[in-house]
C-alpha positions in Angstrom: 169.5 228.2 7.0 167.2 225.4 5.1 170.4 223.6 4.3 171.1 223.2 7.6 167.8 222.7 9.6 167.6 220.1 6.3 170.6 218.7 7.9 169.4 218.2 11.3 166.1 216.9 10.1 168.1 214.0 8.4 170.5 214.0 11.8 167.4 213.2 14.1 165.5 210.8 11.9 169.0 208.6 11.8 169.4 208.8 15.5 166.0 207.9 16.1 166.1 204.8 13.2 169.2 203.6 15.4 167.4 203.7 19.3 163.8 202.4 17.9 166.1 199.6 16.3 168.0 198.8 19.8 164.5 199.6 21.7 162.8 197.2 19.3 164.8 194.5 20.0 164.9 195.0 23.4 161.3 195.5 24.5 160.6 192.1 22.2 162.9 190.5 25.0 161.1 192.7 27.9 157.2 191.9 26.3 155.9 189.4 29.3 158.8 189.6 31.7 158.3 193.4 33.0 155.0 195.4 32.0 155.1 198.6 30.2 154.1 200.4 33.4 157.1 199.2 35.3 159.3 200.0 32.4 158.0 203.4 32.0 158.8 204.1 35.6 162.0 202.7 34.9 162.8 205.0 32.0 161.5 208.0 33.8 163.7 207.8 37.2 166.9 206.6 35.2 166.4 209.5 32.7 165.9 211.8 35.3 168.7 210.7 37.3 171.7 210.6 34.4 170.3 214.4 33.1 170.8 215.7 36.6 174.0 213.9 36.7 175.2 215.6 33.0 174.5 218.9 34.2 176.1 218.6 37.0 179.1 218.3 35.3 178.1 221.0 32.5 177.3 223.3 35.1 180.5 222.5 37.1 178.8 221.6 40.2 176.6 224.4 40.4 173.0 224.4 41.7 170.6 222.8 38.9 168.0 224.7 37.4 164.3 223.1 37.4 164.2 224.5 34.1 167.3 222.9 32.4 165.7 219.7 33.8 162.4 220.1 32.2 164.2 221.3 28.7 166.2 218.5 28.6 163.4 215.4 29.6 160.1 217.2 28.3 158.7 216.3 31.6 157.0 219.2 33.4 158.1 220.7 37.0 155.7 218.7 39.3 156.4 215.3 37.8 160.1 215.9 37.8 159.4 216.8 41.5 157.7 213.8 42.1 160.7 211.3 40.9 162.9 213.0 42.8 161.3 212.6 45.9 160.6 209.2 45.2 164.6 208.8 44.5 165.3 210.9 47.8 163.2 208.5 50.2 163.9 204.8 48.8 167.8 205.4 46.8 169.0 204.8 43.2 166.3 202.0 42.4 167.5 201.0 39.9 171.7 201.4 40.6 174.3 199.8 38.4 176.1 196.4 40.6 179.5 195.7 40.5 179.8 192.6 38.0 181.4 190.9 41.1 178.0 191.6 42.5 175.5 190.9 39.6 176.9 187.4 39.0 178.1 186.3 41.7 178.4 182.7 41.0 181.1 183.7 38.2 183.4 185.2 41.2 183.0 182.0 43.1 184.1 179.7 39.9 186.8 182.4 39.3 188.1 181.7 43.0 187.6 178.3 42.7 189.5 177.8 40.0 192.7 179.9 41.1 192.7 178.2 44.5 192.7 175.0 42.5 195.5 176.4 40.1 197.2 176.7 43.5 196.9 173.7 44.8 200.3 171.6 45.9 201.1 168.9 42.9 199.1 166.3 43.3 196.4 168.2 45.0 194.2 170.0 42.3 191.5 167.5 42.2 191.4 167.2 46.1 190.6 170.8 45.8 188.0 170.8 43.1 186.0 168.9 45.7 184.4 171.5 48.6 182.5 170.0 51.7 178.9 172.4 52.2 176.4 172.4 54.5 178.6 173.8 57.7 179.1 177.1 59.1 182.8 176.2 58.4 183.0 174.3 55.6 185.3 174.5 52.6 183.0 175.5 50.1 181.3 178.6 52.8 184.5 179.4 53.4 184.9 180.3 49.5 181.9 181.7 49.9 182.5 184.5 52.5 186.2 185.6 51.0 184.4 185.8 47.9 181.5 187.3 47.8 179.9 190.9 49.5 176.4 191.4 48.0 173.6 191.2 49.9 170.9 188.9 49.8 173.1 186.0 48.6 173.2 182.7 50.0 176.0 179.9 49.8 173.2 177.4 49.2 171.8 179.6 46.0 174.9 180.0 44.7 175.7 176.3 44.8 172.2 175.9 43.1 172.9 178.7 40.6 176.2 176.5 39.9 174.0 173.6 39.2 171.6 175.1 37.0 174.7 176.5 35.2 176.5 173.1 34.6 179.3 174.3 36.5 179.2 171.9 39.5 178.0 168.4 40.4 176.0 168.7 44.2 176.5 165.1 46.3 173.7 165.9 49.1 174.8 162.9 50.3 178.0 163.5 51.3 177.5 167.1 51.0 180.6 167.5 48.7 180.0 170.5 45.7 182.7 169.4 42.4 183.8 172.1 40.1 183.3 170.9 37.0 184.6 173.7 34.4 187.4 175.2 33.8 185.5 179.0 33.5 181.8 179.9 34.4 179.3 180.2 31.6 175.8 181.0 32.0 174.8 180.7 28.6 175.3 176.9 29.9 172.1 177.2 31.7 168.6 175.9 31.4 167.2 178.4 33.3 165.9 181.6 31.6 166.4 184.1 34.1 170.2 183.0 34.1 170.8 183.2 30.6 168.4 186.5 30.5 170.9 188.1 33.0 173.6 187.2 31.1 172.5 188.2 27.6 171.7 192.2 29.6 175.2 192.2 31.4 176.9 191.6 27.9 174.3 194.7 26.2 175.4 196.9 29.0 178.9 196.0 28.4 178.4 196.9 24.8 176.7 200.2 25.1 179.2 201.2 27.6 181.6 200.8 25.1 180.1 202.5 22.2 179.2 205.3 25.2 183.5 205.9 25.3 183.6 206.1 21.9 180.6 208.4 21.0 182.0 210.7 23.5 185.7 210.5 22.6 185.5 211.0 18.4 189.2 212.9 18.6 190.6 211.0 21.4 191.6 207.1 22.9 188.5 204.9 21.6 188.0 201.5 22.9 188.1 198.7 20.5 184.6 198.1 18.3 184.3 195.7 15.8 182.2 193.8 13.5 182.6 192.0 10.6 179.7 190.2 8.0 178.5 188.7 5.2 175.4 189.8 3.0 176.2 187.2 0.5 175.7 183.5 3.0 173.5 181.4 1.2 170.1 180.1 3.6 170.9 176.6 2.8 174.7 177.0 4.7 173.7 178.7 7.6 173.8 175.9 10.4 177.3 174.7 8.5 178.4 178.5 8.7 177.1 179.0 12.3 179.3 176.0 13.7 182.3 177.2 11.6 182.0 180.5 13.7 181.3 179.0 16.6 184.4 176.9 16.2 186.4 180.0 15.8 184.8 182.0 18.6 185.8 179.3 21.1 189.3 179.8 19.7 189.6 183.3 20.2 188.1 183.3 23.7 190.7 180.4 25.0 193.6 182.8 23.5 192.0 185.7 25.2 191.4 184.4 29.0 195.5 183.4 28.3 196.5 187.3 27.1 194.0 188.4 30.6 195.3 185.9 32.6 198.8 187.4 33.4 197.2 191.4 33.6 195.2 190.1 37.3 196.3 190.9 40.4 196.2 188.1 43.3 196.4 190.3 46.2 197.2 193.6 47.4 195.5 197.0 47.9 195.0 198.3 44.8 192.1 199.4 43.3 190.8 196.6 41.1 188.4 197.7 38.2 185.7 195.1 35.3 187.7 195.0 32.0 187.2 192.5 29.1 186.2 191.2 25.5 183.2 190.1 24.3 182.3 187.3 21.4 179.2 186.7 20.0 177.6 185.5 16.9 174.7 187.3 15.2 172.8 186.9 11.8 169.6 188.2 10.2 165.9 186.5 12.4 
């Protein structure tokens, strides 16, 4: 028996090492954009929310007891009360988007680019060119095919596609040009843009390590990472284009190998599937 409540001691000090070293890392991100307050909210509804919805399928639908609730989040009866009611009267607060949805401006360059792809020879720079401004311009026109979400404006989205280097804006002549051949916030100057960004590509992350925490004897996804301990200080900006270099490579032959798996019309169901790339080192 000491062996093995040994065994769990060491078990729980690891896990905990591993989330205060994502937390870390995160909340130094979070310190001046969201307060604490906020955050704890945050924490507490979510938490609440994805327990209810584990039991759920623990208990196989059956009724949920206040007590498994409490055992589980260490939060007593009338607070756990409390954020359910909240959660009852204004929603999910806090509900996962669609990536469709959560950058739009990516689904109109995406659009863009095929309709230009399509275009009669001869034609594809015509088409890279989109009159604005009118209820039935080209580029609105774009706009209301593409996107769904709430909220969202063509003229945001055209100055999102600014910001992101993806379009040149003529208010003159009220013509948008598409200027890329794939949408990249990372391009931006604004902060909130590349902010956004840099959380859609965690969330795809932990969602992946999620499948594979939960499937240790069956069909993993893909999770990789390979490093150096040995790069000298002195070669890290050489060493950090090198990778960059080869990063660029691997995402050109990638969008080729996805490019033939998408569907261009139809009913079915369409789901968010990918890779990601990025380059990290010790800061």
């Amino acid at each position: 028996m000491p062996e093995e409540t040994s065994s769990n001691t060491q078990d729980s000090v690891i896990l905990a090492k591993a989330v205060e070293n994502v937390f870390r890392k995160l909340i130094r991100l979070l310190v001046g954009r969201i307060s604490l307050t906020k955050l704890q909210e945050m924490i507490s509804f979510i938490y609440v929310q994805e327990t209810e919805k584990k039991l759920k399928i623990d208990l196989a639908g059956k009724n949920i007891p206040m007590t498994q609730i409490a055992l589980i989040t260490g939060l007593d009866s009338r607070t756990i009360v409390n954020i359910r009611k909240k959660i009852e009267e204004k929603g999910e607060l806090y509900q996962q988007q669609f990536l469709q949805e959560l950058t739009p401006e990516s689904a109109i360059v995406e659009a863009w680019i095929k309709l230009v792809n399509a275009a009669p020879k001869g034609k594809k720079q015509e088409y890279k060119c989109l009159s604005y401004g009118e209820k039935d311009s080209a580029f609105e026109e774009l706009f209301k095919k593409t996107i769904s979400a709430r909220g969202v404006t063509a003229q945001s989205i055209i100055q999102r596609l600014v910001d992101t280097k993806s379009v040149t804006c003529n208010k003159k002549s009220k013509i948008v040009k598409l200027i890329v051949k794939k949408f990249s916030p990372y391009l931006s100057d604004d902060e909130l843009q590349v902010f956004n960004a840099a959380f859609l590509s965690i969330a795809s992350l932990i969602s992946t390590a999620e499948v594979n925490i939960s499937n240790l004897s069956g069909e993993r996804f893909f999770q990789r990472q390979v490093w150096t301990f040995s790069l000298p200080s002195n070669k890290r900006q050489p060493f950090r284009a090198a990778m960059k270099s080869h990063l660029e490579s691997v995402e050109k032959a990638s969008i080729q190998k996805i490019e033939p798996w998408e569907a261009h019309g139809g009913n079915s169901k369409l789901i968010s599937a990918g890779l990601g790339f990025y380059y990290f080192e010790d800061l």
